[in-house]
Every structure is written in structure tokens, then in C-alpha cells.
N, C-alpha and C positions, 0 to 999 in steps of 0.2 A: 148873241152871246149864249142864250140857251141851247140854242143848234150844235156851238161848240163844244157846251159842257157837257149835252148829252154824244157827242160822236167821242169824247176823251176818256167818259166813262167805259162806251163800246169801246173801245183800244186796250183800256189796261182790266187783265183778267181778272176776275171777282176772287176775292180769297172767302174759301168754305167755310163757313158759320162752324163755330164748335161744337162736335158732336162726339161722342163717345162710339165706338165701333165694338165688335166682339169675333175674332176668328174662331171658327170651330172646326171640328172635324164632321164631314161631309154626310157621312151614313147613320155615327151615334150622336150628332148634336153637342158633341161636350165640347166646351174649352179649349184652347190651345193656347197653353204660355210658352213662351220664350218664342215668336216666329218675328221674323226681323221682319220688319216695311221700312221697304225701303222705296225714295221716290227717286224716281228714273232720271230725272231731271237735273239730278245732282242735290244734293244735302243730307242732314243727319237721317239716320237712320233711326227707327225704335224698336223698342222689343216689346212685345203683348206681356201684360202681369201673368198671374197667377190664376187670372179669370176669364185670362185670354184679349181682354180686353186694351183700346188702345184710342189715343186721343185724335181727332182730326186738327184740331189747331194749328195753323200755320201753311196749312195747304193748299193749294189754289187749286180751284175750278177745274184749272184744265192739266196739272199735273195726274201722271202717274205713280201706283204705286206698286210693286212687289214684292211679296209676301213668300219668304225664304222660313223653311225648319229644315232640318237634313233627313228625316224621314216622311217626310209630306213632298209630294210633286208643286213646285214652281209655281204659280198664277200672279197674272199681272192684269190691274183694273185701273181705269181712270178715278177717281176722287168723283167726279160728278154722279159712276155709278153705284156712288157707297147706298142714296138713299133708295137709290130703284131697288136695292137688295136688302132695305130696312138695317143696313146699317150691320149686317152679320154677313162675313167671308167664310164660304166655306172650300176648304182644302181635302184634296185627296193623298191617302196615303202613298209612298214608294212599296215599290215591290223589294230595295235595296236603297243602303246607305253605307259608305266606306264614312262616313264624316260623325257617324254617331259614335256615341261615349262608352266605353265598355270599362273594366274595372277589373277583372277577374284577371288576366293576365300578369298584372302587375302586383295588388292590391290597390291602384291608384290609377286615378282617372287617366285617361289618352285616347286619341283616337282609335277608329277601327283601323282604319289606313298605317298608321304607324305601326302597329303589331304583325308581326311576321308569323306568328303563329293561326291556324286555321281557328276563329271565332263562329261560333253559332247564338244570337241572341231573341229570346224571346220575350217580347215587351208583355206590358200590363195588358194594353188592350187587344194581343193576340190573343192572351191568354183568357180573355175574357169570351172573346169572340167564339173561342173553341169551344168553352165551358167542357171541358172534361174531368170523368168523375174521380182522379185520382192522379200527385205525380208523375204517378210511373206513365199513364195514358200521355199526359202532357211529353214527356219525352221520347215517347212511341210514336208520335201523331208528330215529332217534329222535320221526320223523314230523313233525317241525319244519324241518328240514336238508334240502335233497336233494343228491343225490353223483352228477355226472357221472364215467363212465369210460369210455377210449380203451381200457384194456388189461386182464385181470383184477387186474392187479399195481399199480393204483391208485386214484383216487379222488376226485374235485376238491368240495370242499362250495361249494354256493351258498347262500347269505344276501341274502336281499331282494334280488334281481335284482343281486347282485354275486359275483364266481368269485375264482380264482388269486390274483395279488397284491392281489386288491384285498379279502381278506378275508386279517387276521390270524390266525396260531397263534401259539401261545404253550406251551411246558413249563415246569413251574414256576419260572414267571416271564420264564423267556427268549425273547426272538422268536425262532420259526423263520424266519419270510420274511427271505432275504438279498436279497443285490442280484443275483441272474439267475430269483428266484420269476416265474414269466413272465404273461403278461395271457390264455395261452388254457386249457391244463387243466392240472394238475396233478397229479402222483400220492407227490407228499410227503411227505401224510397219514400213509401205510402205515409211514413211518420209527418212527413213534409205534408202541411196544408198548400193546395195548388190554388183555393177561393183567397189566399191571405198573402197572397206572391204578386209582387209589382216586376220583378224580371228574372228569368235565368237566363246565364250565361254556360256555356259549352264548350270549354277548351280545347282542343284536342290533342295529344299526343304526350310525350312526358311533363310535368309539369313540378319536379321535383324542388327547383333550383327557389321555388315563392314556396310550396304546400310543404317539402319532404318529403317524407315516406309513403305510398300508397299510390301515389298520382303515374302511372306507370302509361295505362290509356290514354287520362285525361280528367278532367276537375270536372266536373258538375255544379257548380253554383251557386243556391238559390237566392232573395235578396226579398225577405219581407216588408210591408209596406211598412211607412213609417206616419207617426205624426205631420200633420199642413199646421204648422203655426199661423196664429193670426197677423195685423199689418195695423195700423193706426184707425182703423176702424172698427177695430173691437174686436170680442171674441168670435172665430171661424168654428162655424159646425157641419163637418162633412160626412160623408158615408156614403155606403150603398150594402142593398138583400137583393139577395135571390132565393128560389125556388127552383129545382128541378126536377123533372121524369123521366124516366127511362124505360122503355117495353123488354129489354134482352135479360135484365137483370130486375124489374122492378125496382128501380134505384127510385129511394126518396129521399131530396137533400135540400134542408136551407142550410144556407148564411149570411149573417149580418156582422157587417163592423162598420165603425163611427170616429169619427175624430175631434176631438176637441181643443180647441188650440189660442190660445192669448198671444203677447208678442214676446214672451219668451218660454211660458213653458204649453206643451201640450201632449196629450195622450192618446192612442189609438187601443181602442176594443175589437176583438173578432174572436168570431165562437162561428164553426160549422158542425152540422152534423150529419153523417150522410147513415142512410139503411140501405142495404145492398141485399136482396134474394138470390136464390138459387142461378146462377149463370144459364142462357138457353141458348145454344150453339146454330151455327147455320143446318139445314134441313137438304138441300142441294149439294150432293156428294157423285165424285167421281166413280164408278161401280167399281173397280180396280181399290179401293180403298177397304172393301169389307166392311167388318165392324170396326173397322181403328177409329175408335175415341166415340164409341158410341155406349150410351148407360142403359142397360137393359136391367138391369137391378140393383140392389144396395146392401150394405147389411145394418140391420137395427137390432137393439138390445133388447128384448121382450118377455118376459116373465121369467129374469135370470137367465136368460141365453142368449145367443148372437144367434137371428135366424135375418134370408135372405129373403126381402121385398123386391117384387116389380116395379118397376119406375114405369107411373103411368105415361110419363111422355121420353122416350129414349135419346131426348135431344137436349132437355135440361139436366144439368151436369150436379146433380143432386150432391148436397153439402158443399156449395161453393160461397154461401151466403157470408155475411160478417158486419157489424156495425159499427163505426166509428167517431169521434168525438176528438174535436182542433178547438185550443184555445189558444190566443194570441192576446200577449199587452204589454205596450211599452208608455214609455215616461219619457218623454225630452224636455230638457231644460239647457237652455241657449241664451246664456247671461250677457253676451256680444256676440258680432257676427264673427269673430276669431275664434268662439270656445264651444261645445257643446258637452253634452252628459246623457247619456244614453243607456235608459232598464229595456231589458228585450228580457222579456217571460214567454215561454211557449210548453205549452202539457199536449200531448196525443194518447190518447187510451184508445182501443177497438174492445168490442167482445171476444168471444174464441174465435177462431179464425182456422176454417178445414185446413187440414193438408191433401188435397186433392189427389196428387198425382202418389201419393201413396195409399188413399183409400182403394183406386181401383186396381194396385198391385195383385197379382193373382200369381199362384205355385206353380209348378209345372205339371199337378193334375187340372190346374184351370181353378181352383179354390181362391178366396181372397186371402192376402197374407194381412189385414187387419181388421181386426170391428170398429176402433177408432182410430184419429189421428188427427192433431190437434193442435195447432198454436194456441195459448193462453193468450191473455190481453198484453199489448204488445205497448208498453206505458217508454216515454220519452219526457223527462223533463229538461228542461235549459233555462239556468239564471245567466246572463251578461252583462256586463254594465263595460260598456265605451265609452272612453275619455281621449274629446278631437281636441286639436285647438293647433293654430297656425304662428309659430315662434319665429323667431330669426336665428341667424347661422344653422349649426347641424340640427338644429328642431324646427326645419323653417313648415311641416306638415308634418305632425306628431300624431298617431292614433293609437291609445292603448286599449285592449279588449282582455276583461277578465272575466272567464264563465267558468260554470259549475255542469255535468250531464250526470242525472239517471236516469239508467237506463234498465230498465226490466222484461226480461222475455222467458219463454219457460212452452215445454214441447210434452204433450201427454201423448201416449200410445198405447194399444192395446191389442193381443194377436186376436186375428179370428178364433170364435169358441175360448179363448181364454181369457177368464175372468180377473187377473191382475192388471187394473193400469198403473202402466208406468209415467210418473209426472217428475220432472227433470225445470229447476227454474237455475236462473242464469241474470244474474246482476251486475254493473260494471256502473261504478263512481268515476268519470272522467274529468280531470280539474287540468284548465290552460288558459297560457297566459302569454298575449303577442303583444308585441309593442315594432310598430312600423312608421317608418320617414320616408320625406321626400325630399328633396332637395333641388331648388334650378341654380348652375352654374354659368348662366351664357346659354351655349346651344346643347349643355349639357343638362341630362338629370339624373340623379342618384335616388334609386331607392335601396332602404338597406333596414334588417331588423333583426329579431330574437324571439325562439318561440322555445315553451316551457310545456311541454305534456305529463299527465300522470294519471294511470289507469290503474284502478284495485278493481280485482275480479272474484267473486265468490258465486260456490257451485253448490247446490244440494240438491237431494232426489229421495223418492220415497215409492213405492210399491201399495198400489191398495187394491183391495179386493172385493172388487162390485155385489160382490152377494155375502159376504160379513161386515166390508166396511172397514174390515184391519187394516193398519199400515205396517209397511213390511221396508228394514234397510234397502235401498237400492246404488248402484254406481252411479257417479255423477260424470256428467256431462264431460266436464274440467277438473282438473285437480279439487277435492274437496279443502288441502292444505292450503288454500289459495294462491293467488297467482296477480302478480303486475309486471308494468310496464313504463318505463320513462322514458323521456326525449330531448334533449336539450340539441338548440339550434341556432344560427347564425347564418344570414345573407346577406348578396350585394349584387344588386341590377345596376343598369346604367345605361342611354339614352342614350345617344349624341345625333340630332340632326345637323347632318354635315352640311347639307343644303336642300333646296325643296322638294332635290328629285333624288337623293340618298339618305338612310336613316340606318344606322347600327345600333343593334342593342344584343348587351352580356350580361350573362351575369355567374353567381357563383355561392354555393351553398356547404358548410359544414355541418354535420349532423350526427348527434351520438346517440344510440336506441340500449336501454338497456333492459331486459327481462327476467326475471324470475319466476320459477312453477314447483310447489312443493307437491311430490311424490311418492311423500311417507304413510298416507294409508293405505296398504295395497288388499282392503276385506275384498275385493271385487275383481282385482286385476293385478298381477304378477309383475309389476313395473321392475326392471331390474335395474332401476335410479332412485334415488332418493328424492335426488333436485335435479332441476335444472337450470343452469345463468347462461345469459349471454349478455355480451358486450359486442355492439359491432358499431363503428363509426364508416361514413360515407362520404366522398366529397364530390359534388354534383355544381354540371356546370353546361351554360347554351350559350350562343352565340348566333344572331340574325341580322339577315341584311332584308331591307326594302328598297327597291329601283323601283321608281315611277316619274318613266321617263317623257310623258306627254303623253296626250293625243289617247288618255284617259288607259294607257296600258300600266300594267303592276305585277312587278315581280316580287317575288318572298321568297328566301330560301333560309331553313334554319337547322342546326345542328345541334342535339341537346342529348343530353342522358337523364334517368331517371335508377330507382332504388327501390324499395321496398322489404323491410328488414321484418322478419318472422315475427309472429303477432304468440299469443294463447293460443289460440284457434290454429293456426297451423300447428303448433309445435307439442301442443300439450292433450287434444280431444281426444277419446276415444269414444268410437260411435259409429253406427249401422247406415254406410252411406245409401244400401240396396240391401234388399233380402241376400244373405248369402256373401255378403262382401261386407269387412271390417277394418276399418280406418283406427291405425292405431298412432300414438306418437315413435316422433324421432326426434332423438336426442343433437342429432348433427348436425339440422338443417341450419343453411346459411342462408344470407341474404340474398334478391334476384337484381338482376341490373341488367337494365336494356340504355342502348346505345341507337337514336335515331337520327334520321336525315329526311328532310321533308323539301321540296319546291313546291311553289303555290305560281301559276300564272291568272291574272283576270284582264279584261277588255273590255269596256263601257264602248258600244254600236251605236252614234247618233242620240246621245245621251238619255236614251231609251231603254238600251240592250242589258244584260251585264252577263257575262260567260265566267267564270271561273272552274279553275280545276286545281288539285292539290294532289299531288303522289308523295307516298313516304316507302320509307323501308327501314324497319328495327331490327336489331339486331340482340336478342336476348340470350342472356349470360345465365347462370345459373336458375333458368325458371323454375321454379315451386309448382311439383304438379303433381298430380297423384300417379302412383306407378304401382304392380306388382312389390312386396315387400316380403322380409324373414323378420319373425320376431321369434325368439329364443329359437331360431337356425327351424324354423316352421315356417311353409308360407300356408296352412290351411291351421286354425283354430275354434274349438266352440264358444261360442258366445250369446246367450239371450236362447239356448236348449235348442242350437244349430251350428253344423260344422260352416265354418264361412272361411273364405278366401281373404287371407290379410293384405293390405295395401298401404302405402303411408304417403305423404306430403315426403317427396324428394327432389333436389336439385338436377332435372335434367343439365347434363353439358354445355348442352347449344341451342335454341330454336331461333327461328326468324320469322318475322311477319312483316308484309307489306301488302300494300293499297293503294286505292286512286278514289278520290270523293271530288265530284263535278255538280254543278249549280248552274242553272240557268235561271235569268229574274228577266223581267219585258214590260217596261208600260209601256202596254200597246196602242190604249189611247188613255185620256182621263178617266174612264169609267173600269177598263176592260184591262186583266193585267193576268201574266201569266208565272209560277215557281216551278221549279223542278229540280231533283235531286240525285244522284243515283251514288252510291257506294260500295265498291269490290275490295276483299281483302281476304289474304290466300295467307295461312301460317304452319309451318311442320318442326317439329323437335328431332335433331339430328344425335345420331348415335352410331356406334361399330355397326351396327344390325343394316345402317341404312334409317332412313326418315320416315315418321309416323306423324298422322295430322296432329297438329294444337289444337288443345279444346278451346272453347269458347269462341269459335271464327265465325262467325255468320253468313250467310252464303249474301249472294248478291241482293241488294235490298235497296228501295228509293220511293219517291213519292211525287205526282204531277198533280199542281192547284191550277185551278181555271178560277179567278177573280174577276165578282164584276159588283161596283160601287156607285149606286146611287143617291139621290139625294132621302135622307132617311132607312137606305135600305144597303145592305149588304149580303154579298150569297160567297161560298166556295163549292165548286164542286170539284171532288178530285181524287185519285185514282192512285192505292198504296199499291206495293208490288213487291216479291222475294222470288229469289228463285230459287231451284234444289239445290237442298244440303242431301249431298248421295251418299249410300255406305260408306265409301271406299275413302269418305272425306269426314267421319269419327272418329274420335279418340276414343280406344278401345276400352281402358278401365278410367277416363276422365269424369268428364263433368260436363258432357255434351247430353245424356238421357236417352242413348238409343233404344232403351226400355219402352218409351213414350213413342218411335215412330214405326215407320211400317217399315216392313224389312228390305223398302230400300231406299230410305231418309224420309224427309222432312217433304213433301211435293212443293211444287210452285204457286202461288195463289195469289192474284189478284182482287180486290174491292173496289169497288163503285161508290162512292157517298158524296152527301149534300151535306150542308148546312147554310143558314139562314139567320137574319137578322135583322126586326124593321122596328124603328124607333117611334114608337105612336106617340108620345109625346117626349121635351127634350129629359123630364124624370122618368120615363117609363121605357122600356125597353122587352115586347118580347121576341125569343130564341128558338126554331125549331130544326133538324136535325136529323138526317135517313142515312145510319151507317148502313153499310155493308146493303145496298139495297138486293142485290143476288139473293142474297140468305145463303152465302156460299157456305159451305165447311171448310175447317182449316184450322190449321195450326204455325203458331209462329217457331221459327225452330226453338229445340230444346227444352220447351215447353210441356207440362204435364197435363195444363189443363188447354181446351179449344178455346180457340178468341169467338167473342160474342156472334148471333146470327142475325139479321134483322134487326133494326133498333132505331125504335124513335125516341127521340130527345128534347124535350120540351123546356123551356126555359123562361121564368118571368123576371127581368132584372131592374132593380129600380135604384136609383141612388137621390143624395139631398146633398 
């Protein structure tokens, strides 16, 4: 009888004692919630919490189990060998996922695969991974995006041959571009804390029909982290600091933020602060380069005069330094899992902030044309308060967001040897207000909303003089009569999965933009207007298809227009875009409108591979761009005790741009994975004369990551790349900066770099980093100032 009981036992398989398990991620030790285990065998599935965690109960011996997230690679374990691995699964990242959650396209969640438009997303822990010391890097390094900069202290991203205003940002959920975001660079960007970001999203192409106005390239993003509420176990207390170093820039920066959270309400802190020195350029120059973009002296202000210093070292880019300061805090308060209430607080202040690429401007005796030049502190405030909550019929997903910006910025300058500086500050109050649905009908869904803008702009200036001290009237920037801007809007997207392997989505936007600019003080400048209004309404509309018809292949193809209706800043500035050239207003200008067409193909190789490619071609209508101008029947005027050449924001007739942006992703095994990128785009504005380039086109540009993932450790090494931007392919009076290259473009440049990451315990984390290991020189095009040379990156990151 015992013989029998004990072979009955051998027969029927032992079910696994209860144990608690913990998936993690493979290199940094953290958590992984939401990864399905599922057991092979057949039965429910589960999902890991919030701690990653997940119960064995119920499992036998000799089942399997597999451990599914859409950006984590696949791994499948028998239950017997949970405890040989003490009970913690560690998963490796994908190089790619079509099945992850993006947001930006729509305002509301869906997949990546459903979206017919070209997405680029950057998670939490890329961005951590990277640790870079600013926005704009963060979308420079993302080898999709390229980022012109005038000064170290900025950043302008270009999208498909379009810059500044004519590519939107966005903070969760709110437009940054107001009404004086300008048409040449921008260094905006930087206001965005990149330590206080859990993702950006990268739209690409018009995006008029969800944003409006502005979105003509493409949308930028960003998505600050939020509040982790706590679970029936009390209050949750999370965070994480870091510390960083830099050799190119002596950058010194912490951040710390923390979360604290009960089961309904909870609040997140974050405060960075970074100190940024003098920039030190690569040392390794092609001989053919000469002196371009080298510092052999400065000038400093010295017992009441501007006299000219040596730069003891000709490769630091002396006066590029600046200091800045990110605070984040929000409030959530989640009274059911239907409803939420959301404060998002965020202030950015820096110090002065050089203007680089005009300190080293020199006259055509070789003299410098300034002793200073100068961004003032560059302050961003935002109050919003978001109100979710999930209704039935047409409110069946209801999000309202109402925020508050100001915003302050302000430009001193002062000629070589002459003792008045000119200080010029620039204020805009932005108040908006969206309210956005969703809706599932079947295989259908509706999104549809209302958005409310309103921008008050005020301009003052003053004249002072460094050796009394006076201040003296000066012109302002903008209308001093002041100057606004409204927007009132109405949309409707719409969904319909026809079936698994077809998905159509429309949609459809009315938009009315109105402006005002009061032109009645003319002590400075001979306006022969008083005022200026406009009224311009827009109606903007896309249409896409996705085909994915098996065997892991995807088509997209989409048809869309976009707008962009004249801001302040185009219509009303007057101001010194170059020595010798004067950007005055035009009372005319109308709104630009571009018309595109995109196909996307991709192919999943042995479900390893992933190939994609995307060709577009826009077709732009009235582009706003700077040209040759006559004011009062003059195209040459003095201005600031110099004859200069007048130029103004006019509507070209016709231009067109088009491109091709390709991606290769490879897990080539579990450890070892390969990205790559490359993006071409050719644009010209046609005319009687014959066709001249578009500004803002960036020449050929891409980036190759070689990934390898260990347990504890992670490394990338990889290889940025541009190729020449030639004369012959400048826009002659735009806002390309041929002032800044050699007189025969932009050269081609390659970099070498590392980084690194090894998790010595699962709280501690440190980070180290070898850009540009060459120490090449270079510049990115259209840029005033050289990208850094040599640079190590130190990083100590810890979180609780």
C-alpha cells in the first residue's frame, strides 16, 4: 500500500508552494509592472503590480511560464527555475515595439501600430540612460531630430525642413509656442527640464488637424512625470537624485525629486540645477578649416572701455557658460478610478545666458561688432489644473485642462567701444483652455474637442550707459502700444478598425486666429500704420490608412495639411537680424499652409529584425520667410547709427520639401542589439526667377547605436553623422547663418562615443560617458556656436 501511495504521488506533479516573484529589468534592477506571465500550458494569465511583483500560487512544478511586456524581449522559464533565480526574472529591453502606447497623435491613448503617422518615442529610462545635460541634447542625441544652436544655452529642433514656430512643443498637453516663438532659432527648448520627463513623443509632419496653428514640421511632446499613488498598504514613498560631471563644459548638476502618495491623493517634488562653464570645442581640425570657429580673443570691459583679451586656450568658446534652475510640483487627487484632478506647477529661471554667435561677429575691417550680448534670465512659469474623469455617451473620456504661462525674456547688447547698453525685455501672459473626448462606437472611435488661446504681449526697452549709469529712451523690441493674440478651435478625429489587417483614421479641424499690434508710438521708428488686425480662419484636415497584412509587414500612408497663421513676432518686430541687415514689419502677411503626403513601409525579419522607411513630400503655400523688402519705397535704411539693408517676413508663392527617414532596430541576440537612423530632406522656394534653397533644410544626418545588456550593466556605443550642407544649398538672406560657416558650408562630421551604466546596487546606479572620443571639431549646421570636444560624463544615480 505504501509503494502505491508513494509511485501516485511520483505521478501527479507537485504544485509550487506560494511564493511571491519580482520581474525586473535586466541592467538597472528596477521593477517591471504590467508584464503578463503567462503559463504555456494553458490558463489565466497575470500581470506583475506596480513593484513588479507577481504571485506563484497555483502553478505546478512542471509548468511554464512566459513573461510578455511590448518593449521588453520575450523569455520563457519553467516554475521550478523561479527559486534557482531567487525568485527575480530579469527581462531584456527591445530595440523596437509597434504595440506600445503613444498619446501624442491623438491626445488619447492607442497604439503605435494603429497610427499612420511617423512616431519617435523616448521612454523614461532612455532618457535616463542618456543622462543628457539639457532638452535640446535629449533631441539631438535622438538621431531623428537635429538641433541648431546660436549659443550654448539653447537649441532649436528641426523636423522635416521646418525650425522655430513652425514646429510645435507641447508640455503635458499645453502649447509652449506663444505669440512672439520667432521664425529663426530658438532656444526655448532648454525651459523644459529633461531630469523631470518620463517620455517625449516626436510627431512628425503636419500635425495641425489635434495642435492648430504652428505644428507645420511636427509636434514635440514633452510628458512630466506624475504622482505613484499609494495601494491598501499605506502611504508610497518614491524618488530618485542624481549628480552629474562633465570635462567639455564643466557642467555641475543635481536632481532630486520624490513622490508621495496615499490611495487617493499624491504629490511629486522635483528641483534641478545644472552650472554649465565655458564650452571647449574639439582640438582635431581639418587644415582646410583655418581659423573657422576658433577663439583667439574676446573682448572685456576694463576701466571704462572695451579692450581685446587673449583666450588663454583658442578652443574654449569663451562666454558660453549659463546657470539654470527646474522646479516641478504637482497634486493629484483621484476620488475614484473614474475621476481625477490634477495641479502641474513648473518655474525655469537661468542666469544671463551669452549670445555667442554674435559676440564673435567681426566688421569687414576684422573688428568685433559687439563688447556684449546677452540673454537676460529666461523665467517660464505654468499653472494647470486637469480635470479626467470617464462618463458615458458623448463624455464617455472627458479631459479638461486649464493653465496659466509667463513668460519672460529680455536681450542686452552693446556695440564694440560703445558705451550704451541696449536692454530690450519681452513679456507674454498665455491663458488656454482645451477640453478633449473620446469615444468607442463598435469598431469605431471618436475623438473630438475645443481649444481657447489668448496671448497679451508687452515690450519695453531702455538705453544705459556704462560709464554714468543713465538711462536713456530706447525702441522696443515689439510694438510698445502692445500687442495680442487669440484662437478659438474645434476638432474631429475618428478611428475605425475595419478589421485586423485595415485601420482608417480622419480627421478635421476649424480654427479662427485673431491679432492685434498697436503702432501708435512711432519716437523710434516711422511705421506708416497705426495698427494692425487680422482675422484669418483655417480649415485643416488628414486622412490615413494602415495595411498590415501578415507575415509582420506595414504599410501607412497618410495625407494631411497643416497652417500656421502670423504670430507678433512675424508681423510686428523690428530688429537687427545681422550687422548691416534690418527686419522690419509687414503689414500683409498672411497665413502659410503646407499640403503633405507621406508612405511609411516596415518589415519585422524572424521577429528579430525591424526595417522601416517613410518618404514624404510637402507642398508649401504661402511660406513666411525672410526676403529682400522696401519700406517707404527704400530697400537700404539707417538704423542703430548704420546703413543696413531692409528685409521682412514675406509670403513666398510656392516652396516644396521632401524626404525619406529610414530606421533599422535588430535583436541580434539577448544581450547584443543594434539602432540606426538616417534622414535626407531637399527643400526650395520657387519663383519667376527660378528656384532658391529653403532655409532651415538640414543636410543629410543619422545616428548608429551598437547595444550590449548585461546583467547589472549596460553600455551604447555609437556613431552620429551629417553630411555637407554646400553653398549653393543656402538661403541667401534666410535664417540658415552662412555668416557662421566656411565659405563653402557646413563640412561633414562624424563622432565616436560611449556610454555606460553598471548598477552596483538595485538603489544605486553609477553613469559614465566618452563623447566625441576623436576630440574632433565641428559644427552642427547653422549653428553659431561648435558642439562640444572631448567629454566625459560622470553620473551617480540613486533612487528609493
Amino acid at each position: 500500500m505504501k509503494s502505491f501511495l508513494s509511485l501516485l504521488l511520483l505521478a501527479v506533479p507537485l504544485v509550487a508552494s506560494a511564493q511571491t516573484a519580482v520581474v525586473q529589468d535586466r541592467a538597472n534592477l528596477q521593477p517591471l509592472a504590467g508584464v503578463r506571465v503567462v503559463p504555456t500550458q494553458g490558463g489565466n494569465a497575470l500581470l506583475t503590480d506596480a513593484r513588479g511583483k507577481f504571485n506563484t500560487q497555483g502553478f505546478l512544478e512542471t509548468d511554464s511560464l512566459r513573461f510578455e511586456r511590448t518593449d521588453y524581449q520575450t523569455r520563457t522559464l519553467a516554475v521550478s527555475q523561479l527559486a534557482a533565480l531567487n525568485y527575480r526574472v530579469a527581462l531584456t529591453e527591445r530595440s523596437y515595439s509597434l504595440d506600445e502606447v503613444v498619446v501624442s497623435a491623438s491626445k488619447f491613448e492607442e497604439k503605435r501600430a494603429d497610427v499612420p503617422q511617423q512616431i519617435q518615442v523616448l521612454k523614461a529610462r532612455e532618457l535616463a540612460f542618456q543622462s543628457n545635460q539639457t532638452s535640446a541634447d535629449v533631441l539631438q542625441q535622438s538621431g531623428q531630430v537635429l538641433v541648431q544652436k546660436s549659443q550654448a544655452g539653447g537649441g532649436s529642433p528641426i523636423l522635416r525642413g521646418f525650425e522655430a514656430n513652425k514646429v510645435l512643443m507641447v508640455i503635458d498637453g499645453v502649447r509652449l509656442n506663444n505669440a512672439i516663438y520667432r521664425g529663426g532659432h530658438l532656444q526655448n527648448v532648454i525651459t523644459v527640464d529633461n531630469a523631470a520627463l518620463e517620455k517625449v513623443e516626436v510627431v512628425f509632419g503636419p500635425g495641425s488637424v489635434v495642435y492648430g496653428s504652428d505644428a507645420l514640421g511636427g509636434v514635440v511632446h514633452f510628458y512630466t512625470k506624475n504622482p505613484v499613488l499609494g495601494d491598501s498598504a499605506g502611504t508610497r514613498v518614491t524618488g530618485g537624485a542624481f549628480t552629474r560631471y562633465a570635462t567639455a563644459n564643466q557642467e555641475k548638476t543635481g536632481h532630486v525629486d520624490f513622490s508621495v502618495g496615499g490611495q487617493k491623493w499624491g504629490s511629486l517634488t522635483s528641483f534641478t540645477y545644472s552650472d554649465f562653464g565655458d564650452l571647449r570645442q574639439g582640438k582635431n581640425r581639418n587644415p582646410f578649416y583655418g581659423t573657422w570657429g576658433l577663439r583667439p580673443s574676446y573682448a572685456a570691459w576694463q576701466d571704462g572701455k572695451d579692450v581685446i583679451v587673449p583666450n588663454e586656450n583658442i578652443n574654449v568658446q569663451k562666454f558660453t557658460g549659463y546657470k539654470q534652475y527646474d522646479v516641478l510640483q504637482k497634486v493629484l487627487f483621484q476620488p475614484s478610478v473614474n475621476t481625477s484632478h490634477l495641479l502641474n506647477l513648473q518655474f525655469s529661471t537661468s542666469s544671463d545666458i551669452p549670445r555667442y554667435d554674435r559676440l564673435t561677429e567681426v566688421d569687414a575691417q576684422g573688428n568685433l561688432n559687439h563688447g556684449e550680448w546677452y540673454y537676460g534670465p529666461q523665467e517660464r512659469w505654468l499653472a494647470a489644473y486637469t480635470f479626467a474623469t470617464k462618463g458615458r455617451g458623448w463624455l464617455e473620456n472627458l479631459r479638461v485642462t486649464a493653465a496659466y504661462q509667463s513668460v519672460e525674456e529680455s536681450r542686452h547688447n552693446r556695440r564694440f567701444k560703445r558705451s550704451p547698453l541696449q536692454n530690450r525685455f519681452e513679456h507674454v501672459d498665455v491663458y488656454t483652455l482645451n477640453a478633449d473626448v473620446s469615444r468607442l462606437l463598435g469598431n469605431h472611435e471618436l475623438r473630438y474637442g475645443l481649444e481657447g488661446t489668448y496671448n497679451e504681449v508687452s515690450s519695453r526697452a531702455y538705453g544705459t550707459d556704462l560709464t554714468t549709469g543713465e538711462r536713456s529712451p530706447l525702441d522696443t523690441r515689439y510694438p510698445s502700444g502692445g500687442s495680442d493674440m487669440r484662437t478659438a478651435a474645434a476638432y474631429l478625429t475618428h478611428t475605425w478598425e475595419i478589421n485586423p489587417q485595415w485601420i482608417l483614421s480622419d480627421g478635421i479641424r476649424l480654427s479662427r486666429v485673431e491679432l492685434n499690434a498697436n503702432f501708435q508710438d512711432k519716437t523710434f521708428f516711422p511705421f506708416p500704420f497705426d495698427e494692425v488686425t487680422q482675422q484669418n480662419t483655417a480649415v485643416n484636415g488628414n486622412l490615413g490608412l494602415v495595411y498590415q497584412p501578415g507575415q509582420a509587414w506595414r504599410f501607412a500612408a497618410v495625407a494631411s495639411s497643416g497652417f500656421r497663421a502670423p504670430n507678433v513676432d512675424d508681423l510686428a518686430k523690428v530688429f537687427e537680424s545681422t550687422a548691416g541687415q534690418l527686419v522690419v514689419p509687414n503689414p500683409d502677411l498672411k497665413p502659410e499652409y503646407t499640403y503633405n503626403a507621406e508612405l511609411s513601409i516596415g518589415k519585422t525579419i524572424a521577429q528579430s529584425v525591424r526595417v522601416e522607411g517613410t518618404g514624404f513630400y510637402t507642398w508649401y503655400r504661402d511660406a513666411i520667410t525672410t526676403q529682400p523688402f522696401l519700406f517707404q519705397g527704400q530697400s537700404e535704411i539707417e538704423y542703430n547709427g548704420q546703413l543696413s539693408r531692409v528685409v521682412a517676413s514675406v509670403n513666398a508663392n510656392k516652396a516644396y520639401v521632401y524626404g525619406f527617414s529610414g530606421s533599422v532596430n535588430a535583436d541580434i541576440t539577448s544581450a547584443f542589439r543594434l539602432a540606426s537612423t538616417l534622414t535626407y530632406t531637399y527643400g526650395r522656394i520657387k519663383s519667376e526667377e527660378g528656384e532658391t534653397p529653403l532655409d532651415h533644410i538640414p543636410p543629410v544626418f543619422g545616428k548608429t547605436s551598437l547595444f550590449l545588456t548585461l546583467a547589472k550593466f549596460r553600455s551604447e556605443f555609437f556613431v552620429q553623422y551629417n553630411g555637407w550642407k554646400n553653398l549653393e544649398d543656402y538661403n541667401p538672406v534666410g535664417e540658415d547663418n552662412l555668416q557662421y560657416a566656411t565659405p563653402q558650408g557646413v563640412p561633414a562630421w562624424y563622432t565616436l562615443n560611449l556610454r555606460t551604466a553598471y548598477q552596483i546596487h538595485p538603489r544605486v546606479q553609477v553613469q559614465a560617458a566618452l563623447e566625441n572620443i576623436l576630440d574632433k571639431f565641428y559644427r552642427v549646421y547653422a549653428s553659431g556656436v561648435s558642439a562640444p570636444g572631448r567629454n566625459l560624463m560622470l553620473t551617480l544615480r540613486g533612487n528609493f
